[in-house]
C-alpha positions in Angstrom: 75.6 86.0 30.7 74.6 83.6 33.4 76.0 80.6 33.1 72.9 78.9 32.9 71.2 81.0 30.9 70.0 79.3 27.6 68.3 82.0 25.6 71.3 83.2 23.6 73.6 81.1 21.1 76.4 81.0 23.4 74.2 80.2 26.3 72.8 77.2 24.0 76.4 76.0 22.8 77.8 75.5 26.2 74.9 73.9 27.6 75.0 71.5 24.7 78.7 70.8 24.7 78.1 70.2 28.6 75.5 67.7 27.5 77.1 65.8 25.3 80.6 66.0 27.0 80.4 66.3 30.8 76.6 65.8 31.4 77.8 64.9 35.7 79.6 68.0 36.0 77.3 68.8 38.6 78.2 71.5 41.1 81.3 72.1 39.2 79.0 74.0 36.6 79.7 77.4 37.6 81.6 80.8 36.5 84.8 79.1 36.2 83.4 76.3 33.8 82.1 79.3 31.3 85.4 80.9 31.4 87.0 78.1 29.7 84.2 77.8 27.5 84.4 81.3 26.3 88.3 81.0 26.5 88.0 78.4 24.2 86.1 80.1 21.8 87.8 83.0 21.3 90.9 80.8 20.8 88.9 79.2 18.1 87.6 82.4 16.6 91.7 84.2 16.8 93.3 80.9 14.9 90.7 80.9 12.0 91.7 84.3 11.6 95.2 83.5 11.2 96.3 83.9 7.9 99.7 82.0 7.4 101.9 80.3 10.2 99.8 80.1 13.6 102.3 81.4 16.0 102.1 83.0 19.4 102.8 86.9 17.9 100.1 86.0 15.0 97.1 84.7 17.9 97.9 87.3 19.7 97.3 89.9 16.4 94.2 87.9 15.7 92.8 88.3 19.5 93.0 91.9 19.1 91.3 92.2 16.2 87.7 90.3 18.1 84.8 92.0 18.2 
C-alpha cells in the first residue's frame, strides 16, 4: 500500500493520525513513516491478544498467530 494511498482503512488511519499528530511532517512522510505505523499496529493487535502476563515470549506467541 502506498503510503499515501487513502482508499483502504489503514490507508485512512495513518493519514488521520498524521493529521491530528504530525500534520508538518512534510517530506519525512514516506516508506519509513508507514513502517512505524504498521509496526505499531501489529504491536497493538499481538498485546490485545495476550492472554495473561504481557511478556516478550507471550508478544512474540501473539505476533505469530496475525493474519
Amino acid at each position: 500500500m502506498p503510503f499515501t494511498d487513502t482508499t483502504t482503512e489503514g490507508g485512512k488511519a495513518y493519514q488521520a493520525l498524521l493529521a491530528k499528530y504530525i500534520p508538518d511532517l512534510g517530506d519525512a512522510n514516506g516508506p519509513n513513516s508507514m513502517y512505524a505505523f504498521v509496526s505499531g499496529k501489529m504491536f497493538e493487535k499481538a498485546a490485545a491478544a495476550v492472554t495473561g502476563d504481557i511478556t516478550a515470549a507471550s508478544l512474540t506467541d501473539a505476533l505469530h498467530t496475525l493474519k
